[in-house]
C-alpha positions as a printed Julia matrix, in Angstrom:
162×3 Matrix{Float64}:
  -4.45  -17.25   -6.9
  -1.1   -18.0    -8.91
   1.04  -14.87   -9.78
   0.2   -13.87  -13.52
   3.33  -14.98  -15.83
   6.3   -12.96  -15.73
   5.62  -10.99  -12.49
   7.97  -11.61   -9.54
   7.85  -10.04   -5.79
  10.97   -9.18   -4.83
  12.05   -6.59   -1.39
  12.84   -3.09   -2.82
  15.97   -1.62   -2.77
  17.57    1.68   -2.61
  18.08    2.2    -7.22
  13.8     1.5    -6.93
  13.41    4.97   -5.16
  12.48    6.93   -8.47
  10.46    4.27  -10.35
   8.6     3.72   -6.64
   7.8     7.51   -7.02
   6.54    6.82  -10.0
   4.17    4.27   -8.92
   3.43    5.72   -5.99
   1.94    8.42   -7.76
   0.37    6.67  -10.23
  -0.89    4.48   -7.84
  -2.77    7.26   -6.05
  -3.88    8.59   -9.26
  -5.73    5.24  -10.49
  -6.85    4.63   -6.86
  -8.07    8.36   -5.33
  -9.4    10.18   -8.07
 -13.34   11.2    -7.85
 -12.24   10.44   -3.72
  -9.59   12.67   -3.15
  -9.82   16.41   -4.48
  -7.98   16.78   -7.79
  -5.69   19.56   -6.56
  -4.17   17.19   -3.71
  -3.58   14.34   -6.44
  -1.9    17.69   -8.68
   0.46   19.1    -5.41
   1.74   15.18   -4.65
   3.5    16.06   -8.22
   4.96   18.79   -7.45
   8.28   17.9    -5.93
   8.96   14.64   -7.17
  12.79   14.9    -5.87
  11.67   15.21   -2.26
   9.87   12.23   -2.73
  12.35   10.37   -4.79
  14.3    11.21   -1.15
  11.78   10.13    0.87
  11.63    7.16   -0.71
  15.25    6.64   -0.35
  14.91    6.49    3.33
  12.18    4.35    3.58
  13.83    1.67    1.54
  16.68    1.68    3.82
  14.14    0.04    6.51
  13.79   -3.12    4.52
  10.14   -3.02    4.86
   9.3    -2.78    1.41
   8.36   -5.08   -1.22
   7.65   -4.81   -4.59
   5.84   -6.4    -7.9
   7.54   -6.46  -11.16
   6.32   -7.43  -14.15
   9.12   -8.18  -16.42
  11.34   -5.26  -15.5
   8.71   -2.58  -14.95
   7.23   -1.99  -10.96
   3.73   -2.78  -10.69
   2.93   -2.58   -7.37
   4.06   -2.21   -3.86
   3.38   -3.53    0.01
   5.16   -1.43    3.14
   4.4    -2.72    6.22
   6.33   -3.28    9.66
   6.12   -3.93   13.64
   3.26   -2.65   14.55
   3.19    0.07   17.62
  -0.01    1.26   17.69
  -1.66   -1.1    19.05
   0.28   -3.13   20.88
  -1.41   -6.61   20.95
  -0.63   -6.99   16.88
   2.4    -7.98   15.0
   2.58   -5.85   11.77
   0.61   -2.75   10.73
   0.04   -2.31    7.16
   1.28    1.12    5.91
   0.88    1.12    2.07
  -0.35   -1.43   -0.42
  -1.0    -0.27   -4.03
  -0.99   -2.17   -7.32
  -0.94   -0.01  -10.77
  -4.99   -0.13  -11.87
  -3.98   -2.3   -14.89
  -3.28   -4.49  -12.75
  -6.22   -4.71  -10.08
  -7.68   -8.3    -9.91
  -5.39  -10.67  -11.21
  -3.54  -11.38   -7.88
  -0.86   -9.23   -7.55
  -1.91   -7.39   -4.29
  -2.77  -10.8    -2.45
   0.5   -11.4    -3.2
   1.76   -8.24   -2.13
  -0.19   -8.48    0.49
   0.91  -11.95    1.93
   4.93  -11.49    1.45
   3.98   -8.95    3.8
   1.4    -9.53    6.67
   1.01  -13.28    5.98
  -1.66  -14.59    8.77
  -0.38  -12.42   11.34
  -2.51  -10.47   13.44
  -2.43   -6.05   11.83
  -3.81   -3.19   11.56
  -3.85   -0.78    8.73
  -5.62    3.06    7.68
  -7.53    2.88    4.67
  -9.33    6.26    3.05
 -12.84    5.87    4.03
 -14.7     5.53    0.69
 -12.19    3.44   -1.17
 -14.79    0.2    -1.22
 -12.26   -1.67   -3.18
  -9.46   -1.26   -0.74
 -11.86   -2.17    2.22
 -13.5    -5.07    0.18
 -10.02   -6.49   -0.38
  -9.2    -6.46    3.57
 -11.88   -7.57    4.7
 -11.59  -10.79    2.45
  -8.29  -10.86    4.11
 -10.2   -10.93    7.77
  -9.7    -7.17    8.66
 -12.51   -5.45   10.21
 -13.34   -1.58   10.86
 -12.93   -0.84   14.3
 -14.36    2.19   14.99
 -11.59    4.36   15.21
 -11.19    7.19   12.72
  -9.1    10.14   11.57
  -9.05   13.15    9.51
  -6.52   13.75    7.02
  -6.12   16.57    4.51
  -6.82   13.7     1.59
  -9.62   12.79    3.59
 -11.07   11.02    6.49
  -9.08    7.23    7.24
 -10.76    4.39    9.45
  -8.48    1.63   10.56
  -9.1    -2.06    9.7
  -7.97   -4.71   12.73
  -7.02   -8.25   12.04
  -6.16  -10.51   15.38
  -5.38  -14.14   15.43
  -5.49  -16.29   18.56
């Protein structure tokens, strides 16, 4: 599926940190709530200059890519070596795409500037159908393995390639 017109993936950079906040937020917002309880969506936007720091630091990793659509962010893919299991190339640590945009291509694209065919792993909140419908048209599987987190329970999603 083509790009829609005037959106561009480009890797973040450092100046993205407080419109990446933004979106990160957002993001969870149009994504978690009726999953997550409301008050943990309300605390995430509480100190929005930690985060804006946080964010800071993970851009300096030159993991991150992002969606714009003229000159406003629109989504974003993290992803990276993979450690935890050993046998894969990249795990998957964040993919999310503003609401308005779900469905028009955006995330696949997201999605292969950063995993591509190789083999990964990612967490995904267990519940979030959409999330786990999109990777498992993307050849990820549940597999088995499961943790609790204060947002909620996650379940990890396995692609290998031979």
């Amino acid at each position: 599926m083509p790009l829609p017109t005037a959106v561009g993936i480009r890797r973040a950079e450092p100046a993205d940190a407080e419109e990446l906040t933004r979106l990160h937020l957002d993001c969870w917002d149009d994504a978690y709530t009726g999953l997550v309880p409301q008050e943990i969506l309300d605390a995430r936007r509480e100190d929005v200059p930690a985060r804006v720091a946080r964010w800071r630091e993970i851009l300096a990793t030159g993991h991150t890519s992002v969606a714009e659509h003229e000159t406003r962010l629109i989504g974003f893919v993290n992803a990276a070596p993979g450690t935890e299991l050993p046998d894969l190339e990249i795990q998957l640590y964040a993919l999310y795409v503003r609401a308005a945009w779900w469905g028009t291509g955006v995330g696949h694209a997201l999605f292969t500037t950063a995993v591509g065919e190789r083999s990964a792993c990612l967490w995904v909140l267990e519940g979030n159908e959409r999330a786990i419908r999109f990777y498992e048209r993307q050849g990820f599987r549940l597999d088995g393995a499961g943790n609790d987190e204060e947002e909620g329970r996650h379940v990890r999603m396995v692609r290998e390639r031979s």
